[in-house]
C-alpha positions in Angstrom: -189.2 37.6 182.9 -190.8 34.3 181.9 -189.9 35.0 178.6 -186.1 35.2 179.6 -185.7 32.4 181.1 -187.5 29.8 178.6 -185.1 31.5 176.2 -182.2 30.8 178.4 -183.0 27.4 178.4 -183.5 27.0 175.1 -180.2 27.8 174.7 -178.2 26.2 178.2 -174.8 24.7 177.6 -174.4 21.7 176.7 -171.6 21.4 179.3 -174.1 21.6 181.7 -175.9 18.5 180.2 -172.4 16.5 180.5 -171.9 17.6 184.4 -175.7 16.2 185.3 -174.9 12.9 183.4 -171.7 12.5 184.6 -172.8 13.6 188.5 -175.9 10.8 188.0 -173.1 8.3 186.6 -170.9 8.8 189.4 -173.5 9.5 192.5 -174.2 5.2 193.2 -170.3 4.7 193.8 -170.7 7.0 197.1 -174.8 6.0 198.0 -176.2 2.6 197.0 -179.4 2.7 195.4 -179.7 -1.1 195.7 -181.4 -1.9 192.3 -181.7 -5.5 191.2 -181.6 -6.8 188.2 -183.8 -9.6 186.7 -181.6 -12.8 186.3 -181.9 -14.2 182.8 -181.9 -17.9 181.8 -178.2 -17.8 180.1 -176.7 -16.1 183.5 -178.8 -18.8 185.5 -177.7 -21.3 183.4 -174.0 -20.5 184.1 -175.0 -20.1 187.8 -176.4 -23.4 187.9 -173.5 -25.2 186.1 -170.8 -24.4 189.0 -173.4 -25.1 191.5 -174.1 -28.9 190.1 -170.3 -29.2 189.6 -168.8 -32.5 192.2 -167.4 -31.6 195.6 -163.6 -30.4 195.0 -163.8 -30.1 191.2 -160.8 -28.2 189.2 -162.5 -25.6 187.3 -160.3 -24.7 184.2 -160.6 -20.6 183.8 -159.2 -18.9 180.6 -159.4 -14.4 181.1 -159.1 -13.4 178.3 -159.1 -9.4 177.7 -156.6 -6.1 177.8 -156.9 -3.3 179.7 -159.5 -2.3 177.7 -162.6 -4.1 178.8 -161.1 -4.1 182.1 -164.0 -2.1 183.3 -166.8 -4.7 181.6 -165.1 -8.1 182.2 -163.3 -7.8 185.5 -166.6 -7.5 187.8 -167.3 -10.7 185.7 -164.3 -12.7 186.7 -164.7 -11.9 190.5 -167.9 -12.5 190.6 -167.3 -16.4 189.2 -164.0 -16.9 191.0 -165.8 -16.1 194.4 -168.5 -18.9 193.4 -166.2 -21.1 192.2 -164.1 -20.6 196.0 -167.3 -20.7 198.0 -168.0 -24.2 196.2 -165.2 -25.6 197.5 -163.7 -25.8 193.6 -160.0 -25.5 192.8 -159.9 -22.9 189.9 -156.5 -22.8 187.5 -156.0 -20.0 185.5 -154.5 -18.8 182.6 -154.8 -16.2 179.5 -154.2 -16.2 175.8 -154.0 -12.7 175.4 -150.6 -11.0 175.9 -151.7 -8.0 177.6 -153.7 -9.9 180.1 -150.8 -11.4 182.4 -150.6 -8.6 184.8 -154.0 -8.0 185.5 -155.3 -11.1 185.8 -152.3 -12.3 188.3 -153.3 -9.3 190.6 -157.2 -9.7 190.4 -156.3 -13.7 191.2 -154.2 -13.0 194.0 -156.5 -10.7 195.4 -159.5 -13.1 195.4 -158.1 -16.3 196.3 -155.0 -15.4 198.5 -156.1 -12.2 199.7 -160.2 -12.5 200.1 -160.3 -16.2 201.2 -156.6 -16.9 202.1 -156.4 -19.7 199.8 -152.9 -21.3 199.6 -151.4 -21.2 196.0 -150.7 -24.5 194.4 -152.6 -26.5 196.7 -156.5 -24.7 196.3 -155.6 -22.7 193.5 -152.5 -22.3 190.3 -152.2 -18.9 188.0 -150.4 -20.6 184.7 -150.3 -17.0 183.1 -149.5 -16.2 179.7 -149.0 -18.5 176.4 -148.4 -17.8 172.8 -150.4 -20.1 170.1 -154.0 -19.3 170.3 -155.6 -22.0 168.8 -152.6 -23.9 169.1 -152.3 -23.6 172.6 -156.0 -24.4 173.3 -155.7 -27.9 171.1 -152.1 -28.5 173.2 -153.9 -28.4 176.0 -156.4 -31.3 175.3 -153.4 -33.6 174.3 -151.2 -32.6 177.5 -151.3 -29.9 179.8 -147.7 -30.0 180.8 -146.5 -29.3 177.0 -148.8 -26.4 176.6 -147.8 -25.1 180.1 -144.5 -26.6 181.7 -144.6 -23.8 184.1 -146.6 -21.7 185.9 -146.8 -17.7 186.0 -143.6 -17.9 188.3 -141.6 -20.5 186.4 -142.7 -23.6 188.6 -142.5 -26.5 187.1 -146.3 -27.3 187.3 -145.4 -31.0 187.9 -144.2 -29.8 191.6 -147.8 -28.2 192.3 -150.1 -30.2 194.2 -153.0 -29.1 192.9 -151.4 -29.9 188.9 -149.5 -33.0 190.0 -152.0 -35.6 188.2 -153.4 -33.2 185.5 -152.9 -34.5 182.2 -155.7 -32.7 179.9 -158.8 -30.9 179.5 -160.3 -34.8 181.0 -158.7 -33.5 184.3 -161.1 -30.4 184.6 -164.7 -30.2 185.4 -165.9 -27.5 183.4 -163.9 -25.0 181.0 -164.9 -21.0 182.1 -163.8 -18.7 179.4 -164.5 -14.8 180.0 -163.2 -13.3 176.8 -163.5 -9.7 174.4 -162.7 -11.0 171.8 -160.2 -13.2 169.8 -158.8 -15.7 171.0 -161.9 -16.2 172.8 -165.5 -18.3 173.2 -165.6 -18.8 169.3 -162.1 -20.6 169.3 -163.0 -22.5 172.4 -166.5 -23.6 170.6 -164.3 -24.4 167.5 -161.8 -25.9 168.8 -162.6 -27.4 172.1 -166.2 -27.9 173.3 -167.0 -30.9 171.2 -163.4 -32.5 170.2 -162.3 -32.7 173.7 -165.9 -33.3 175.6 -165.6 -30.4 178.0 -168.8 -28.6 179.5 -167.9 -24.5 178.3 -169.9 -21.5 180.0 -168.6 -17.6 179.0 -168.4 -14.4 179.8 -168.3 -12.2 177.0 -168.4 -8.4 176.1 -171.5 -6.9 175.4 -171.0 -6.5 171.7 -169.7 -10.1 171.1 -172.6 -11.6 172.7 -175.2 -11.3 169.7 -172.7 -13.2 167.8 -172.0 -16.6 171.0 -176.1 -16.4 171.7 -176.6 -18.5 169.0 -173.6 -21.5 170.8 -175.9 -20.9 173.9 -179.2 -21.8 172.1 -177.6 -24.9 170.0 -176.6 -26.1 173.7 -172.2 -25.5 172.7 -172.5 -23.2 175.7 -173.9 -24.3 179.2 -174.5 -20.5 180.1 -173.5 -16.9 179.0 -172.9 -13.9 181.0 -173.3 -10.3 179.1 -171.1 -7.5 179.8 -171.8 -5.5 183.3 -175.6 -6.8 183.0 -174.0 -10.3 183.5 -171.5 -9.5 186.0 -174.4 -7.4 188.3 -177.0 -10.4 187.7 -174.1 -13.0 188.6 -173.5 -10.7 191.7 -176.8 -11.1 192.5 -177.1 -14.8 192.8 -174.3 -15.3 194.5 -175.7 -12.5 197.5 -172.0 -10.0 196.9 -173.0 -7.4 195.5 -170.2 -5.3 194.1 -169.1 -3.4 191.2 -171.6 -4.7 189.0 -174.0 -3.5 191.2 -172.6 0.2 191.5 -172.4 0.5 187.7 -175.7 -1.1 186.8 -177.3 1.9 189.0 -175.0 4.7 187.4 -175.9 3.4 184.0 -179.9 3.7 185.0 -179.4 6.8 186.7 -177.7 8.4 183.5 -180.5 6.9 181.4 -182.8 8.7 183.8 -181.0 11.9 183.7 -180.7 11.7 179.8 -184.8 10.8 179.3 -185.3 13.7 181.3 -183.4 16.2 179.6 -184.8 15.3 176.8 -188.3 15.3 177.5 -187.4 18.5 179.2 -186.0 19.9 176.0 -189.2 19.5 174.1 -191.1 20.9 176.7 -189.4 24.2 176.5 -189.6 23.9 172.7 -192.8 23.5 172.2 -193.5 26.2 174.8 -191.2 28.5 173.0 -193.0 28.2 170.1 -196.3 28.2 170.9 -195.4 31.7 172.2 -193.9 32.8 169.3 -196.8 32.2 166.9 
Protein backbone atom coordinates (compact mmCIF):
# COMPACT_ATOMS: atom_id res chain seq x y z
CA UNK A 1 0.00 0.00 0.00
CA UNK A 2 2.87 2.24 0.90
CA UNK A 3 4.49 1.24 -2.06
CA UNK A 4 1.52 2.53 -4.17
CA UNK A 5 1.22 5.56 -3.14
CA UNK A 6 5.06 6.83 -3.17
CA UNK A 7 4.72 5.55 -6.74
CA UNK A 8 1.70 7.66 -7.31
CA UNK A 9 3.50 10.55 -6.19
CA UNK A 10 6.31 10.07 -8.07
CA UNK A 11 4.41 10.39 -10.80
CA UNK A 12 1.33 13.20 -9.78
CA UNK A 13 0.34 15.70 -12.48
CA UNK A 14 1.93 18.38 -12.97
CA UNK A 15 -1.49 20.10 -13.23
CA UNK A 16 -1.86 19.60 -9.85
CA UNK A 17 1.41 21.50 -9.09
CA UNK A 18 -0.06 24.61 -11.17
CA UNK A 19 -3.53 24.61 -9.16
CA UNK A 20 -1.44 24.72 -5.56
CA UNK A 21 0.74 27.58 -6.98
CA UNK A 22 -1.87 29.36 -8.53
CA UNK A 23 -4.48 28.74 -5.22
CA UNK A 24 -1.21 30.14 -2.96
CA UNK A 25 -0.88 33.06 -5.55
CA UNK A 26 -4.38 33.96 -5.36
CA UNK A 27 -5.33 33.12 -1.53
CA UNK A 28 -3.78 36.86 0.04
CA UNK A 29 -6.27 38.87 -2.39
CA UNK A 30 -9.34 37.28 -0.16
CA UNK A 31 -7.13 36.93 3.57
CA UNK A 32 -4.37 39.34 4.39
CA UNK A 33 -1.37 37.85 5.63
CA UNK A 34 0.02 41.23 6.56
CA UNK A 35 3.81 40.72 5.66
CA UNK A 36 6.06 43.71 5.62
CA UNK A 37 8.71 44.28 3.70
CA UNK A 38 12.11 45.83 4.64
CA UNK A 39 12.34 49.45 3.29
CA UNK A 40 15.56 49.83 1.28
CA UNK A 41 17.63 53.04 1.07
CA UNK A 42 16.72 53.85 -2.78
CA UNK A 43 12.74 53.57 -1.80
CA UNK A 44 13.54 55.74 1.40
CA UNK A 45 15.35 58.00 -0.50
CA UNK A 46 12.37 58.64 -2.81
CA UNK A 47 10.20 58.74 0.34
CA UNK A 48 12.14 61.24 1.86
CA UNK A 49 12.42 63.52 -1.26
CA UNK A 50 8.48 64.29 -1.37
CA UNK A 51 8.50 64.54 2.24
CA UNK A 52 11.34 67.55 2.38
CA UNK A 53 9.61 69.00 -0.76
CA UNK A 54 8.14 73.13 0.36
CA UNK A 55 4.54 73.47 1.45
CA UNK A 56 2.29 73.51 -1.87
CA UNK A 57 5.01 72.46 -4.36
CA UNK A 58 4.00 71.37 -8.13
CA UNK A 59 5.32 67.98 -8.42
CA UNK A 60 5.97 67.31 -12.26
CA UNK A 61 4.82 63.36 -12.86
CA UNK A 62 5.67 61.59 -16.23
CA UNK A 63 3.70 57.52 -16.32
CA UNK A 64 5.15 56.17 -18.57
CA UNK A 65 4.05 52.39 -19.44
CA UNK A 66 1.28 50.27 -21.65
CA UNK A 67 -0.92 47.93 -20.56
CA UNK A 68 1.60 45.75 -20.04
CA UNK A 69 3.35 46.55 -16.84
CA UNK A 70 0.09 47.73 -15.79
CA UNK A 71 0.12 45.10 -13.06
CA UNK A 72 3.93 46.19 -11.85
CA UNK A 73 3.88 50.01 -12.28
CA UNK A 74 0.31 51.02 -11.43
CA UNK A 75 0.50 50.12 -7.52
CA UNK A 76 3.58 52.39 -7.93
CA UNK A 77 1.91 55.36 -9.23
CA UNK A 78 -0.87 55.30 -6.51
CA UNK A 79 1.15 54.80 -4.06
CA UNK A 80 3.31 58.20 -4.87
CA UNK A 81 0.22 60.27 -6.04
CA UNK A 82 -1.44 59.55 -2.56
CA UNK A 83 1.94 61.03 -0.82
CA UNK A 84 2.28 63.59 -3.03
CA UNK A 85 -1.87 64.62 -2.09
CA UNK A 86 -1.37 63.97 1.57
CA UNK A 87 1.61 66.58 1.33
CA UNK A 88 -0.45 69.09 0.34
CA UNK A 89 1.59 68.98 -3.33
CA UNK A 90 -0.07 69.81 -6.65
CA UNK A 91 0.95 66.91 -8.95
CA UNK A 92 0.70 67.53 -13.09
CA UNK A 93 0.72 64.74 -15.18
CA UNK A 94 1.44 63.56 -18.36
CA UNK A 95 2.91 60.45 -20.54
CA UNK A 96 5.20 59.86 -23.46
CA UNK A 97 4.01 56.70 -24.34
CA UNK A 98 1.01 56.44 -26.70
CA UNK A 99 -0.71 53.64 -25.19
CA UNK A 100 -0.58 55.23 -21.81
CA UNK A 101 -3.40 57.99 -22.15
CA UNK A 102 -6.29 56.06 -21.11
CA UNK A 103 -5.00 54.43 -18.22
CA UNK A 104 -3.32 56.88 -16.59
CA UNK A 105 -6.37 59.56 -17.02
CA UNK A 106 -8.62 56.92 -15.15
CA UNK A 107 -6.05 55.85 -12.40
CA UNK A 108 -5.65 59.99 -11.96
CA UNK A 109 -9.11 60.64 -11.74
CA UNK A 110 -9.66 58.02 -9.40
CA UNK A 111 -6.98 59.26 -6.87
CA UNK A 112 -7.24 62.82 -6.92
CA UNK A 113 -10.91 63.51 -7.84
CA UNK A 114 -12.37 60.44 -6.65
CA UNK A 115 -10.22 59.37 -3.33
CA UNK A 116 -9.47 62.97 -2.05
CA UNK A 117 -12.00 65.09 -4.06
CA UNK A 118 -9.41 67.26 -5.43
CA UNK A 119 -10.67 69.89 -7.88
CA UNK A 120 -9.06 69.58 -11.44
CA UNK A 121 -7.10 72.47 -12.57
CA UNK A 122 -6.81 74.17 -9.38
CA UNK A 123 -4.99 71.04 -6.96
CA UNK A 124 -4.21 69.01 -9.82
CA UNK A 125 -3.88 69.00 -14.25
CA UNK A 126 -3.69 65.57 -16.48
CA UNK A 127 -1.72 67.07 -19.70
CA UNK A 128 -2.03 63.47 -21.28
CA UNK A 129 -0.36 62.38 -24.35
CA UNK A 130 2.55 63.93 -26.58
CA UNK A 131 4.59 62.76 -29.47
CA UNK A 132 8.49 63.64 -29.52
CA UNK A 133 10.20 61.63 -26.88
CA UNK A 134 13.18 63.36 -26.33
CA UNK A 135 11.98 66.19 -28.06
CA UNK A 136 9.18 66.66 -25.99
CA UNK A 137 11.16 66.29 -22.76
CA UNK A 138 13.91 69.17 -23.97
CA UNK A 139 10.47 71.40 -25.13
CA UNK A 140 9.49 71.20 -22.00
CA UNK A 141 12.55 72.82 -20.19
CA UNK A 142 12.39 75.82 -22.78
CA UNK A 143 8.48 76.30 -22.39
CA UNK A 144 5.84 74.23 -21.13
CA UNK A 145 3.04 75.81 -23.13
CA UNK A 146 4.82 74.84 -26.56
CA UNK A 147 5.33 71.30 -25.58
CA UNK A 148 1.71 71.16 -24.13
CA UNK A 149 -0.75 73.96 -25.28
CA UNK A 150 -3.49 71.92 -23.98
CA UNK A 151 -4.46 69.62 -21.59
CA UNK A 152 -5.89 65.93 -21.90
CA UNK A 153 -9.31 67.62 -22.68
CA UNK A 154 -8.14 70.39 -25.06
CA UNK A 155 -7.91 73.24 -22.44
CA UNK A 156 -5.82 75.68 -23.13
CA UNK A 157 -3.48 75.11 -20.10
CA UNK A 158 -3.00 78.97 -19.91
CA UNK A 159 -6.77 79.03 -18.47
CA UNK A 160 -5.81 76.47 -15.63
CA UNK A 161 -5.13 77.92 -12.36
CA UNK A 162 -2.88 75.60 -11.30
CA UNK A 163 -0.61 76.08 -14.97
CA UNK A 164 -1.39 79.82 -15.24
CA UNK A 165 2.36 80.92 -14.29
CA UNK A 166 4.25 77.68 -15.37
CA UNK A 167 6.81 78.37 -17.72
CA UNK A 168 9.33 75.33 -17.47
CA UNK A 169 10.74 72.51 -15.70
CA UNK A 170 12.12 75.84 -13.06
CA UNK A 171 8.26 75.93 -12.20
CA UNK A 172 8.28 72.26 -10.63
CA UNK A 173 9.78 71.03 -7.54
CA UNK A 174 10.82 67.74 -8.33
CA UNK A 175 10.45 65.61 -11.68
CA UNK A 176 8.68 61.84 -10.76
CA UNK A 177 9.14 59.57 -13.72
CA UNK A 178 7.66 55.85 -13.27
CA UNK A 179 8.58 54.33 -16.50
CA UNK A 180 9.14 50.47 -18.39
CA UNK A 181 11.03 51.42 -20.58
CA UNK A 182 11.89 53.87 -23.41
CA UNK A 183 11.14 56.86 -23.34
CA UNK A 184 11.81 56.57 -19.75
CA UNK A 185 14.46 57.41 -16.65
CA UNK A 186 17.49 56.96 -19.04
CA UNK A 187 16.08 59.83 -21.40
CA UNK A 188 15.18 61.89 -18.45
CA UNK A 189 18.87 61.30 -16.93
CA UNK A 190 20.17 62.19 -20.49
CA UNK A 191 18.29 64.68 -21.27
CA UNK A 192 17.00 66.43 -18.28
CA UNK A 193 18.39 65.92 -14.83
CA UNK A 194 21.51 67.98 -15.20
CA UNK A 195 20.73 70.52 -18.31
CA UNK A 196 17.69 71.72 -16.73
CA UNK A 197 18.61 71.45 -12.79
CA UNK A 198 15.68 69.42 -11.71
CA UNK A 199 15.73 66.89 -8.59
CA UNK A 200 14.53 63.21 -10.68
CA UNK A 201 13.34 60.17 -8.40
CA UNK A 202 11.83 56.86 -10.51
CA UNK A 203 9.90 54.14 -10.54
CA UNK A 204 11.05 51.55 -12.83
CA UNK A 205 10.31 47.85 -13.85
CA UNK A 206 12.02 45.35 -12.27
CA UNK A 207 14.25 44.39 -15.10
CA UNK A 208 15.26 47.95 -16.00
CA UNK A 209 16.38 48.65 -12.65
CA UNK A 210 19.95 46.86 -12.73
CA UNK A 211 20.56 49.12 -15.53
CA UNK A 212 19.14 53.14 -13.54
CA UNK A 213 20.98 51.63 -10.10
CA UNK A 214 24.00 52.87 -11.27
CA UNK A 215 22.09 57.04 -11.88
CA UNK A 216 20.98 56.25 -8.18
CA UNK A 217 24.54 55.60 -6.86
CA UNK A 218 26.29 58.54 -8.94
CA UNK A 219 23.49 60.74 -7.17
CA UNK A 220 21.44 61.58 -11.10
CA UNK A 221 18.65 59.94 -9.16
CA UNK A 222 17.29 61.13 -5.69
CA UNK A 223 15.59 57.66 -5.09
CA UNK A 224 14.43 54.51 -7.03
CA UNK A 225 11.54 52.34 -6.55
CA UNK A 226 11.68 48.53 -7.98
CA UNK A 227 8.84 46.85 -9.55
CA UNK A 228 5.96 45.56 -6.94
CA UNK A 229 8.86 45.39 -4.16
CA UNK A 230 8.94 49.21 -4.49
CA UNK A 231 5.41 49.84 -4.77
CA UNK A 232 4.66 47.33 -1.41
CA UNK A 233 7.75 49.13 0.46
CA UNK A 234 6.41 52.71 -0.76
CA UNK A 235 2.95 51.40 0.63
CA UNK A 236 4.40 50.81 3.62
CA UNK A 237 5.79 54.11 4.57
CA UNK A 238 3.12 55.93 3.68
CA UNK A 239 0.74 53.51 6.28
CA UNK A 240 -1.97 52.38 2.90
CA UNK A 241 -1.34 49.35 2.30
CA UNK A 242 -2.79 48.08 -0.88
CA UNK A 243 -2.03 46.12 -3.92
CA UNK A 244 1.48 45.99 -3.35
CA UNK A 245 0.85 44.56 -0.27
CA UNK A 246 -1.65 41.72 -1.62
CA UNK A 247 0.91 40.73 -4.28
CA UNK A 248 4.08 40.82 -2.33
CA UNK A 249 2.35 38.00 -0.04
CA UNK A 250 1.03 35.93 -3.17
CA UNK A 251 4.44 36.15 -4.61
CA UNK A 252 5.95 34.66 -1.03
CA UNK A 253 3.33 32.29 -0.68
CA UNK A 254 3.96 30.77 -4.25
CA UNK A 255 7.67 30.74 -3.42
CA UNK A 256 6.66 28.83 -0.33
CA UNK A 257 4.43 26.48 -2.17
CA UNK A 258 7.15 25.96 -4.93
CA UNK A 259 10.26 25.31 -2.17
CA UNK A 260 7.99 22.86 -0.80
CA UNK A 261 7.12 20.88 -3.73
CA UNK A 262 10.31 20.69 -4.37
CA UNK A 263 11.85 19.57 -1.31
CA UNK A 264 8.86 17.28 -1.37
CA UNK A 265 9.81 15.89 -4.67
CA UNK A 266 13.23 14.70 -3.52
CA UNK A 267 11.96 13.27 -0.60
CA UNK A 268 9.85 10.77 -2.39
CA UNK A 269 12.76 10.26 -4.75
CA UNK A 270 15.15 9.38 -2.70
CA UNK A 271 12.74 7.26 -0.78
CA UNK A 272 11.75 5.59 -3.91
CA UNK A 273 15.02 4.58 -4.56
CA UNK A 274 16.29 3.61 -1.62
CA UNK A 275 13.57 0.99 -1.80
CA UNK A 276 14.30 -0.09 -4.99
CA UNK A 277 18.00 -0.97 -4.43
Amino acid sequence: MARSILDKLESLDRRWIFLAIGLAVAFPIFIRFGLEPNVSPPVKAFYDTIEKLPPHSRVLCSFDFDPGAKAELLPMCVAVLRHIIEKGHKPVIFTLWSLAPSMVEEQCNAVCKREYGLKYGVDYVYLGFKEGREAVMVSMGRSMRDAFPNDFYGTPIAELPLMSDVENYSSFAVLVNISSGYPGTKEYVQYVEARFDIPLISGASAVSVPEYAAYYQSGQLEGLLTGMTGAAEYEKLIRRPDFGHIAMDGQTIGHLVIIAFILFGNLIYIINRRRKA
